[in-house]
C-alpha positions in Angstrom: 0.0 0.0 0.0 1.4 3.3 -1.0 0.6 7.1 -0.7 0.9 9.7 -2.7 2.7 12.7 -0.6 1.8 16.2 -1.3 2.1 19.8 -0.3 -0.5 20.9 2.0 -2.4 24.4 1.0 -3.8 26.8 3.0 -3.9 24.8 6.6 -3.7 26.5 9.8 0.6 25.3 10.0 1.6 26.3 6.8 -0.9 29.4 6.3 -3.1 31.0 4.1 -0.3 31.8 0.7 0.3 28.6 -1.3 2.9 27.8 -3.0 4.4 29.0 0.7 7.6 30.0 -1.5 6.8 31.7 -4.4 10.0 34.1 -5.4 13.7 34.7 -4.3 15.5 37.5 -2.5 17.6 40.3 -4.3 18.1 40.2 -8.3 18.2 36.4 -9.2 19.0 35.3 -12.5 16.5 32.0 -13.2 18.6 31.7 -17.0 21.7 31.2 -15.7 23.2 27.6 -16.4 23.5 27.4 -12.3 20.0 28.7 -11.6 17.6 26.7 -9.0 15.3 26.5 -12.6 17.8 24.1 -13.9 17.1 21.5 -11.1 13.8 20.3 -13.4 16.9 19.4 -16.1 17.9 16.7 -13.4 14.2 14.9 -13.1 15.5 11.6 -11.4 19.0 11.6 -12.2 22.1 13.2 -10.2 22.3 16.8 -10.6 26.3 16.9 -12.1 26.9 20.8 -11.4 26.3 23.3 -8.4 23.1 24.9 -8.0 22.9 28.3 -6.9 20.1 28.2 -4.0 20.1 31.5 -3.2 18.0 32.7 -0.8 14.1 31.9 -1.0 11.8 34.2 -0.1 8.8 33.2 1.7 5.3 34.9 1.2 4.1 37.2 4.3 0.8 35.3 4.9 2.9 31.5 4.9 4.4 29.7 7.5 7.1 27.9 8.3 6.3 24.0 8.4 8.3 20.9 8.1 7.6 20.3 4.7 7.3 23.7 2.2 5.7 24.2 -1.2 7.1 26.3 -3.6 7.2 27.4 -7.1 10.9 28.5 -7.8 12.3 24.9 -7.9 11.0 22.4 -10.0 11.0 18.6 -10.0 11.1 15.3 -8.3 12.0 16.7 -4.9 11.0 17.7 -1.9 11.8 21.4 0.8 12.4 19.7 4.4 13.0 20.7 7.7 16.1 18.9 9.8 13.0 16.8 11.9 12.2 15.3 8.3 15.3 14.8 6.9 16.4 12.5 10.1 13.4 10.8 9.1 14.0 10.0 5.7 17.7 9.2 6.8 15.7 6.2 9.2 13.9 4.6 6.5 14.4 3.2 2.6 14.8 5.5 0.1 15.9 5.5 -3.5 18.8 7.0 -4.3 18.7 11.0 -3.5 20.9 14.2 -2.3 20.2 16.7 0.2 21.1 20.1 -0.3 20.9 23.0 2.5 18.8 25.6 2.1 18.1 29.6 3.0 15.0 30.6 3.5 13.9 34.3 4.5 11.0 35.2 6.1 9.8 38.3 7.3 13.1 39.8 7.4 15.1 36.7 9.4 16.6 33.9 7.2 16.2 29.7 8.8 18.9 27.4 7.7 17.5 24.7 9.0 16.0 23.1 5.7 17.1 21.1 2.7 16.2 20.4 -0.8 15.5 16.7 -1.3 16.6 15.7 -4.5 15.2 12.4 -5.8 16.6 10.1 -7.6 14.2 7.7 -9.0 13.3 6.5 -12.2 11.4 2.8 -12.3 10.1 3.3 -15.8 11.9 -0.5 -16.5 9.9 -1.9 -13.1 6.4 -1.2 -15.1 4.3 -4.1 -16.4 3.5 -1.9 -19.9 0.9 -5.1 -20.9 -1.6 -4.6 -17.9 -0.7 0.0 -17.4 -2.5 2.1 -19.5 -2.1 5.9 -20.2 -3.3 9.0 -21.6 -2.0 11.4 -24.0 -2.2 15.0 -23.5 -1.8 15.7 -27.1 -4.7 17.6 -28.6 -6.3 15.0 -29.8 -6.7 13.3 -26.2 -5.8 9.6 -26.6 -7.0 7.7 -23.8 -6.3 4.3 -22.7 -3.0 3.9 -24.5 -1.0 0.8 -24.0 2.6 -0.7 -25.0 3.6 -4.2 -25.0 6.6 -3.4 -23.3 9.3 -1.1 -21.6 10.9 -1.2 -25.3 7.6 0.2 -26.9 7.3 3.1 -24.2 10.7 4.2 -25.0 9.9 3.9 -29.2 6.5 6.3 -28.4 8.5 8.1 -26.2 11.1 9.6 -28.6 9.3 9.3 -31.4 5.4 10.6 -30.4 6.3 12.0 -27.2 7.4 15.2 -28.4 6.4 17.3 -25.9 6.1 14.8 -22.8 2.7 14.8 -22.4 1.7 11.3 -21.6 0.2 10.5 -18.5 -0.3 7.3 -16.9 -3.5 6.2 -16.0 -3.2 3.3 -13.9 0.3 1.2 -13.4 0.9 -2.1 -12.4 5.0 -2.8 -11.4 6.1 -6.1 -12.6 5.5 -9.0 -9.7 9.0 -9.5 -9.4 9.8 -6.1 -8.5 11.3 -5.9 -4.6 8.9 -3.2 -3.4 10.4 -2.5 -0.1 11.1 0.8 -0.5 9.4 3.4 1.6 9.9 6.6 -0.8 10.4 6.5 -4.9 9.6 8.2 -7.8 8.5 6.7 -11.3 9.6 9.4 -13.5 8.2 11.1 -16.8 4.9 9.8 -16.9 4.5 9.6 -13.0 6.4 12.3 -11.1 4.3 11.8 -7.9 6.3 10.8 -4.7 5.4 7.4 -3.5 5.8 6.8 0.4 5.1 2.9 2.0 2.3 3.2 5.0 5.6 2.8 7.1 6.9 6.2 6.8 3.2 7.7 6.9 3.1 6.4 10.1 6.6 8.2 11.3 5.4 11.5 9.9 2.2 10.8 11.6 3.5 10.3 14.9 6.4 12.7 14.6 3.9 15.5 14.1 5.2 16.5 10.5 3.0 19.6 9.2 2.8 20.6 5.8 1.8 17.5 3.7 -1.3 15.7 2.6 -1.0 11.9 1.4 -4.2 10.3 -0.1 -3.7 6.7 -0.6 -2.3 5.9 -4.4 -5.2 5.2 -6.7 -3.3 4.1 -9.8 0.3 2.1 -8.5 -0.4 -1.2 -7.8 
């Protein structure tokens, strides 16, 4: 059983703005080859060059909880407070870097979170004969299948111009060791997976900031 972990909006911990982080402080350049736009360049593989962080600027009606939305840093990732991070460090994770972060708010800057940057892609664990997915292209195609991991990657590079498809429901192949307790699938499926296990641990820890309805298309 797996959950589907998101950012929480508009709750009484992480307050009324959402994304909570929504800009950076001073003149940032977003075009530069360095920029914290660059990280969505990196979806589920090592990031092979610094990133400049900066400092993010958090929006006068947020809050600080342990787990932060924002819209200045793209992809498969997560903004984590140190009482999350130990967390993640207890448990099984895919592969992943944590980078420190600086976030301002009203005029005082917290070091105390990170940037979790997941590294996850199981696109070869799918069973493509029993998945289906949908095409965002505008002519809509629904219910599309492949025969394989080998025909995804044909549709991929040769349809998929604009990555657009969408999986509708997944099934992992049944020899695949599911034991891990955070993972991404990549491309089509850029959701983060967590096992009822570490539900439970952010549960009882208290986490704020995060909602996580149980998955409705992994399997």
């Amino acid at each position: 059983m797996y959950y589907i972990l998101k950012n929480a909006a508009g709750t009484k911990e992480t307050g009324s703005d959402y994304p909570q982080i929504a800009d950076m402080v001073g003149l940032y350049d977003y075009d530069v080859d360095d920029s914290i736009h660059k990280v969505a360049d990196y979806q589920g593989v090592k990031i092979p060059i610094p990133i400049n962080f900066g400092v993010m600027k958090m929006r006068s009606k947020s809050k600080f909880s342990d787990i932060i939305s924002a819209a200045v840093i793209l992809g498969m990732g997560l903004i984590v407070s140190k009482r999350v991070k130990l967390i993640l460090e207890s448990v099984k994770l895919v592969d992943h870097e944590f980078y420190p972060l600086k976030i301002q708010h009203k005029g005082s800057i917290n070091e105390d979170y990170f940037w979790v940057h997941i590294i996850s892609d199981l696109r070869n664990e799918i069973d493509y004969s029993r998945s289906t997915f949908f095409s965002g292209r505008s002519e809509g195609v629904r219910n599309l299948t492949f025969n394989s991991f080998h025909d995804y990657i044909k549709y991929d590079k040769e349809q998929d111009e604009f990555g657009s498809l969408r999986a509708t429901k997944l099934f992992f192949h049944k020899d695949w060791q599911n034991d891990l307790d955070l993972f991404c699938i990549s491309e089509f499926d850029k959701n983060i997976y967590i096992s009822q296990t570490l539900l439970l641990l952010l549960r009882k820890n208290s986490i704020t900031g995060f909602e996580a309805p149980l998955s409705k298309i992994l399997i």
